[in-house]
N, C-alpha and C positions, 0 to 999 in steps of 0.2 A: 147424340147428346150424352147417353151413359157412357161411351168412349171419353168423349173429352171430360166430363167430372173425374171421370177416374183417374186418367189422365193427369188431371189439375191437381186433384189429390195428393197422386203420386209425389210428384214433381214436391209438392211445400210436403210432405210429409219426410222429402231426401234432404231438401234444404232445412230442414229441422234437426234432423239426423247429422248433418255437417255442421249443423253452427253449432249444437249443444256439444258434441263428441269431439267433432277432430278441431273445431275452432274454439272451443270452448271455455278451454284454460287462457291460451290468448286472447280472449275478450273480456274474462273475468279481471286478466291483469289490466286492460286498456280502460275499465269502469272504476279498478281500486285508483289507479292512479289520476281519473279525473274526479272521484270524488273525495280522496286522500290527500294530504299535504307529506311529504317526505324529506324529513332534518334528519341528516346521518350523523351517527357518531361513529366517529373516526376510532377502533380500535388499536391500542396502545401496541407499541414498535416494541422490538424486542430489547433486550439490555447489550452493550457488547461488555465484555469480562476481562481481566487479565485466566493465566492457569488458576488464580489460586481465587479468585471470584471480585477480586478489585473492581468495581465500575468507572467504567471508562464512558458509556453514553448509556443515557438513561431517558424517559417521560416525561415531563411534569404535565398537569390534566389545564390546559385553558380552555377560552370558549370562543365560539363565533357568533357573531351577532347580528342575523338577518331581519329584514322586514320586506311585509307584506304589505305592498301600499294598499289593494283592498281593504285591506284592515284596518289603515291607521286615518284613523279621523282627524286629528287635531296633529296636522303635518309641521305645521308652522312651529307649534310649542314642540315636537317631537327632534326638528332638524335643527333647534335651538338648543338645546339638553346634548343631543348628541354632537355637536359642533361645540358646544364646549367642554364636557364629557374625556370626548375622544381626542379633541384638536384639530378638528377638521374643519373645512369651511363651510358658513351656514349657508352658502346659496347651492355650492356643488351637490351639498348632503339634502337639501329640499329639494332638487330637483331631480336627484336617486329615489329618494320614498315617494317622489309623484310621480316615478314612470309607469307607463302600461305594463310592465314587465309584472309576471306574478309572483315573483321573489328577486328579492337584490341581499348581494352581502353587504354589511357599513363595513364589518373592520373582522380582522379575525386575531389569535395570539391574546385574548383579552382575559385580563385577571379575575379571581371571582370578585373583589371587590367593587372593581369595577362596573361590572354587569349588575349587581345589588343595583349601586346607587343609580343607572341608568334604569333599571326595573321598577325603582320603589320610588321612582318622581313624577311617574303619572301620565308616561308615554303610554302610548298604545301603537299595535301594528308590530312590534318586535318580538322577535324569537330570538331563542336561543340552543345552541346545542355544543354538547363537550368534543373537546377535539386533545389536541395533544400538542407537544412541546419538544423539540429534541434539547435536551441539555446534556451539557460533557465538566463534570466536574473535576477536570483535571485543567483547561482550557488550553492550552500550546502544549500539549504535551501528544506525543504517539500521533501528531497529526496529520501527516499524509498518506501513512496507512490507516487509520479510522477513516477519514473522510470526513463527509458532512451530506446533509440531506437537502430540502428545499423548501420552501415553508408548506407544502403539503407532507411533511417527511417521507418522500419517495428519495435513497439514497442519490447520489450525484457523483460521490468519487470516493475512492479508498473500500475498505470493506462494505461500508454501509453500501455502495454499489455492485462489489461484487458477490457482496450475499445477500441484497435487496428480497429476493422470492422468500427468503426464510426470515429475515427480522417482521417482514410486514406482515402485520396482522390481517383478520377481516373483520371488515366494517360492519355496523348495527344501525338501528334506524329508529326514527319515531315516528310513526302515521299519527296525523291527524285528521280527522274525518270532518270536510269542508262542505260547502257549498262548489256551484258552479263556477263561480267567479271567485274563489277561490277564500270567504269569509268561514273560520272556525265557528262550527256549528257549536250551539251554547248546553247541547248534551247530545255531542256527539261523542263517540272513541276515541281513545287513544291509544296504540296497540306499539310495545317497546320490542326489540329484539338485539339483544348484548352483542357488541362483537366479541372476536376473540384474538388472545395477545400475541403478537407475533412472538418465533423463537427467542430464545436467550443466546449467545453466541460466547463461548469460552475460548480466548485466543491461547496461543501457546507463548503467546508473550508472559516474559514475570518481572511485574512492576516494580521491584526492587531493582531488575537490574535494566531495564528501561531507565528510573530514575536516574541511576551512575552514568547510563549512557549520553542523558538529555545535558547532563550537567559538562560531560566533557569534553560536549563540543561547542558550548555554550561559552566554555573556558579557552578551549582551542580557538575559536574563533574572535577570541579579544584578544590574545596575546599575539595572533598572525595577520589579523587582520584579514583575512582573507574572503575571498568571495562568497565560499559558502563550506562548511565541514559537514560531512555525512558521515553515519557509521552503522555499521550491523554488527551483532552478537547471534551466534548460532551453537546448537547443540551440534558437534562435527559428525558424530554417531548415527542420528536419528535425522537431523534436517531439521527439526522444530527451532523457528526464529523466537530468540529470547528476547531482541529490542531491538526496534530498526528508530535509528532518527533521523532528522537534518537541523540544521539552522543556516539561515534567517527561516522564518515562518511564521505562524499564526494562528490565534486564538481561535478557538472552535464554535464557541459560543457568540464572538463577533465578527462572523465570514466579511472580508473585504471582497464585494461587491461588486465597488462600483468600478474597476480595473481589469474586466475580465482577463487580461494579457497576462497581467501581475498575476490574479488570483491561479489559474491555470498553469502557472509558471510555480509559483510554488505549492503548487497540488500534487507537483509529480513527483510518485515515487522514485526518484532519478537514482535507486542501488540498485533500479530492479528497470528503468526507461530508458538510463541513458547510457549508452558506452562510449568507453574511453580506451587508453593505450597505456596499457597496464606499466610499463616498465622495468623495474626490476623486481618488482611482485614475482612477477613473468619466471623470474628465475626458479623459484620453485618449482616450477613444472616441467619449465626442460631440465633439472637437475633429474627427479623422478625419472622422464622419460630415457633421459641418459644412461642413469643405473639399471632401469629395470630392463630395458634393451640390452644391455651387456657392452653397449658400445664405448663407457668406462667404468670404471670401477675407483673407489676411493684408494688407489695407490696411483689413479692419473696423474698427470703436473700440463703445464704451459706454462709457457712464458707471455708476459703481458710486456711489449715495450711503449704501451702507449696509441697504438693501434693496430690493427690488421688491416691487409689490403687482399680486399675479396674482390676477383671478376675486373681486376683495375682501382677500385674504388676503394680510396683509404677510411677505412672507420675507427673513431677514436676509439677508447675507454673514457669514462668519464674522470680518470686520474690520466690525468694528458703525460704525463712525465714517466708513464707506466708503473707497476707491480712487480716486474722482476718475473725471476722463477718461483714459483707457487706448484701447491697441491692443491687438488679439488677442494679439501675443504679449506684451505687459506682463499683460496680464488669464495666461495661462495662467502666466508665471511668478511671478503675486502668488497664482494660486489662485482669482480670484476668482468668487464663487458667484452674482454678476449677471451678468456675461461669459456664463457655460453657461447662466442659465436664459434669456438673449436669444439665445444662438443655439440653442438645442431648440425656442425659439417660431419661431422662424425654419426651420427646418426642417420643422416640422410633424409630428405624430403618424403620419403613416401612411409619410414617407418616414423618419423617426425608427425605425418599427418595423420597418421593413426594413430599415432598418443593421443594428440589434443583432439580428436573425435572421441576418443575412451574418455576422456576428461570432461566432457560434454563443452568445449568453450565453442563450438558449431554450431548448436544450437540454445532453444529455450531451455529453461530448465525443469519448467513447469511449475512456478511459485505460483498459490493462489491468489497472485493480485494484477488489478488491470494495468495492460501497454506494458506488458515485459517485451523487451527485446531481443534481438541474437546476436552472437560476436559479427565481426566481419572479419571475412580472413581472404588471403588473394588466392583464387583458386586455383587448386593443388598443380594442373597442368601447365601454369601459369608462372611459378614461383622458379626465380633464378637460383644461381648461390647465393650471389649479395643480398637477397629477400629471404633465406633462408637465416643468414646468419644475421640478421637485425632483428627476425621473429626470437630467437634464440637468447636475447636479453630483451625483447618485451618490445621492439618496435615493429613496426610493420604489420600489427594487429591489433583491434582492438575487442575488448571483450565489455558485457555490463559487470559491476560490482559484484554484482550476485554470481554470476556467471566464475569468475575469478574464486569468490570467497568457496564455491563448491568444488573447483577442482583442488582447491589448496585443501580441504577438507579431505578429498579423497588419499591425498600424497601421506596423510600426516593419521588418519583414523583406520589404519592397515588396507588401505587399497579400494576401500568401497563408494560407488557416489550414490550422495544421499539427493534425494528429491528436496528444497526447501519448503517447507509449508506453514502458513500461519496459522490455521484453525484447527483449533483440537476436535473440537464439538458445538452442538447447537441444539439446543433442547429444548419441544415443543412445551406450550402453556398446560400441557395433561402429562409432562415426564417423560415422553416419550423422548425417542434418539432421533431429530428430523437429520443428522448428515455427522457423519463421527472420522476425522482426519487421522491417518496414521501412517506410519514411516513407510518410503516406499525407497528400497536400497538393491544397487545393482554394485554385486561385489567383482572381484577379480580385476578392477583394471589398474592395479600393479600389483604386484609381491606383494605380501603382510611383511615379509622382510628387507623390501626395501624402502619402507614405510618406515619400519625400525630404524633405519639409517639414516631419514632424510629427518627422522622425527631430531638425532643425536645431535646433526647437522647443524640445523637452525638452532639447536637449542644454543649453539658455541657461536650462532652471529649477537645473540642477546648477551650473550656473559662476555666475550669479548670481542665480536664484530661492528659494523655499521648500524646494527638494531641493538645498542647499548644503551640506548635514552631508555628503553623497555625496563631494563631489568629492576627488580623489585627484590630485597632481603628476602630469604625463607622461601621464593617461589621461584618454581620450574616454570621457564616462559622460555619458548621458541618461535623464532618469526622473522620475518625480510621486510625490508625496505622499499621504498622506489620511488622516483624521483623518475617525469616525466614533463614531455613538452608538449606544448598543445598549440593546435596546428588552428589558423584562421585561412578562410580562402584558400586550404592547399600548400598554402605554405607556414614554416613556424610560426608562431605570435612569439615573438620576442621580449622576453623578461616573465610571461606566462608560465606554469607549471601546477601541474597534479601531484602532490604528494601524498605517497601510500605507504601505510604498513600494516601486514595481516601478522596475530599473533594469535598462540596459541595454550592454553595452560591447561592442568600441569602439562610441561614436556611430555613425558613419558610415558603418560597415558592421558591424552585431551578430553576434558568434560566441555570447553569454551572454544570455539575461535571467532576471531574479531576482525573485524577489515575497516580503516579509519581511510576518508578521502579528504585531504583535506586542496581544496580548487582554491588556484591562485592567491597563495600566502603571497604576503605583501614582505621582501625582505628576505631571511634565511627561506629555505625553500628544500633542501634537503628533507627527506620523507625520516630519516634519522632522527634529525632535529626537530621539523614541525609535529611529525604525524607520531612517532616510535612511543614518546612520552605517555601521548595519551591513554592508549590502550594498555601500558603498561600500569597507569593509575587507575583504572577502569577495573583492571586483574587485581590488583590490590582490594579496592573495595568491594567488589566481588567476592572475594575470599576473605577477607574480614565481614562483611556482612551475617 
């Protein structure tokens, strides 16, 4: 008999020992929360910035407006007031505040005004607690790289998504200390706990010249009619994106919904999603490539009669009647598509594909933002002549926007490739540094001095080549054109074209370069004519700003 007391003893003396100790804390939390009521507050999102502290998305504080059917007595007079209050229907909303449920939300996003006059009419059974609001006080502007959120503001696309962990705050709370069935004891606790505000995000974008950008494609796209005009601004040096835009698009503040195809569709970053087949953009790169390989030199010539016939297969120039005898730089300021397919033969396929590997159009680039892509190119064991010399003025490859805009960066900023990146910095709610962007640059992939050359080069298609819509009094601009087809099912789409022009200012030593896309102008269609223009007034007001 003294065995077993002891025994018994034992035994509840261990089971006391495990419940107070190692179960302890988790049972105290499983008592606060059934005899606690828990209304979070949703701690404020972080701000996103231009460089210079512009607000681009920001807070505002609303509220959500719960009830406790335990609570509310007078349900009938309660789903009347909030039925018409709110605009909801009085039988859906009585028969939410009579469920068994021990909390239902009515409505959330609501004004303080609001909430007053549904508080001070004599409902009972409602809560309330503060929540938050994303507003963007620019509205269509910097929109598909900002993003947008969801009405919990957890981001969804653009930065707000891809720096989600750092804008969002952490959440606070109010206990109230209930009954079993869930009734607000009439002197019980209430115990607050603040959250805290997510980072602040400073972009390397500068609103200034974002605004010149929104406005020129906003203008490009009325006088071309075309399907859609995108454009980037870059620091060529650093990599830091000054203004990325597009149009058609849409208000930030009133996300279209109910389309998911559409909204999706114009969500995408497409300078940094989609690629395309650059064309005589293109030319830049195998010019570079050409000189810095030694395979010519600016005392080359060709003759352009109008086409080549590579492997059998005749290929135009796009001046059907030919160019005549030219020098490399008349050939690069006419454009012409014999010039590049003789020096891509000239270069050769295997020193060819370690250019545009050094030029990174192979791969990512590594921009901070979501569904970047990678060029496509025909792989290298693969590639005939005839595919060598159509690469050689921009077909038979395609690259993303971004992709393009950073090799042409490298050709023209003495040889180096810059990483692109949008974020400068991100600075916690106590000053701290939560994540700080800075230039990440891989030098050597050409000469600095034939960087000088190609810088010279371009500068003479803008003053008197193909990229003359560019030029501007007083200002040093260099830059190429390109005018491309775009292909459906495999084969051309007929009357379709991409028109491109990257510029860059000043010439002779770039603080800007620009890459304009302007997709299926309606009419003239030349990257001269539609696209040159623009960037060219874009460098204007830029430099008069």
């Amino acid at each position: 008999m003294v065995m077993l007391i002891i025994f018994l003893f034992t035994a509840i003396l261990c089971k006391l020992v495990y419940v107070t100790v190692a179960k302890g804390e988790e049972l105290q939390v499983k008592a606060l929360e059934q005899w606690y009521r828990d209304v979070p507050i949703v701690a404020e999102r972080g701000r996103i910035t231009d460089r210079d502290g512009v607000v681009f998305a920001q807070c505002e504080t609303v509220y959500t407006l719960y009830c406790r059917p335990i609570a509310c007595v007078n349900k009938e007079y309660t789903a009347k007031v909030l039925a018409e209050k709110l605009e909801l229907k009085y039988e859906a909303t009585l028969q939410k505040i009579s469920s068994r449920s021990s909390e239902v939300t009515i409505k959330k996003n609501l004004d303080k005004n609001t909430v007053l006059s549904i508080v001070n009419s004599g409902t009972t059974g409602l809560f309330i607690s503060e929540s938050i609001k994303r507003v963007y006080p620019y509205g269509d502007f910097l929109t598909q790289l900002i993003g947008f959120t969801n009405v919990d503001c957890a981001g969804q696309t653009g930065i707000e998504a891809y720096y989600d962990k750092y804008l969002t705050g952490v959440n606070g709370y109010v206990l109230t200390e209930s009954d079993l069935v869930g009734r607000v004891l009439q002197d019980g606790a209430t115990y607050y706990q603040t959250g805290t505000k997510g980072g602040d995000a400073c972009l390397t974008i500068d609103y200034e010249v974002q605004a010149i950008a929104e406005n020129a494609i906003k203008n490009c796209q009325l006088n071309t009619n075309a399907k859609s005009v995108s454009t980037i601004i870059m620091n060529p040096n650093t990599g830091e994106i000054l203004a990325m835009a597009r149009t058609p698009s849409f208000d930030l503040n009133a996300v279209p919904r109910d389309n998911v195809a559409e909204l999706m569709s114009l969500s995408r970053v497409n300078l940094v999603s989609d690629v395309f087949e650059p064309g005589s953009t293109f030319k830049i790169v195998t010019s570079a490539i050409g000189l810095d390989s030694g395979a010519i030199d600016l005392n080359y010539r060709c003759f352009c009669g109008g086409a080549l016939v590579v492997d059998g297969q005749r290929i135009k120039c796009w001046r059907t009647i030919g160019h005549g005898s030219q020098s490399f730089v008349e050939g690069v300021q006419n454009s012409c598509n014999c010039l590049f397919m003789n020096i891509a033969l000239a270069v050769g396929v295997e020193r060819f594909y370690e250019g545009i590997r050094a030029f990174g159009l192979t791969s990512k680039t590594g921009i901070d933002v979501s569904g970047e892509a990678s060029g496509l190119t025909i792989k290298e064991s693969d590639v005939k002549t005839v595919d060598l010399a159509r690469i050689g003025f921009g077909q038979a490859i395609a690259v993303t926007p971004i992709e393009l805009l950073r090799a042409c960066a490298a050709v023209v900023n003495g040889g180096n490739l810059v990483t692109p990146y949008v974020m400068d910095k991100i600075i916690g709610s106590g000053g701290q540094v939560l994540y700080q962007g800075s230039p990440i640059i891989k030098s050597g992939v050409i000469k600095e001095s034939t960087s000088k050359v190609m810088r010279e080069v371009l500068e003479t298609v803008v003053l008197t080549g193909s990229g003359k819509g560019a030029k501007v009094e007083g200002l040093r601009i260099g830059g190429k054109t390109g005018t491309a087809q775009k292909y459906a099912n495999g084969a051309i789409a007929r009357g379709k074209y991409v028109s491109t022009f990257v510029g860059f200012a000043p010439a002779d030593k770039p603080e800007y370069i620009a890459l304009i896309v302007v997709d299926e102008p309606v009419g003239a269609y030349y990257g001269g004519i539609v696209a040159a223009p623009y960037v060219g007034q874009m460098f204007k007001n830029i430099f008069e700003a």
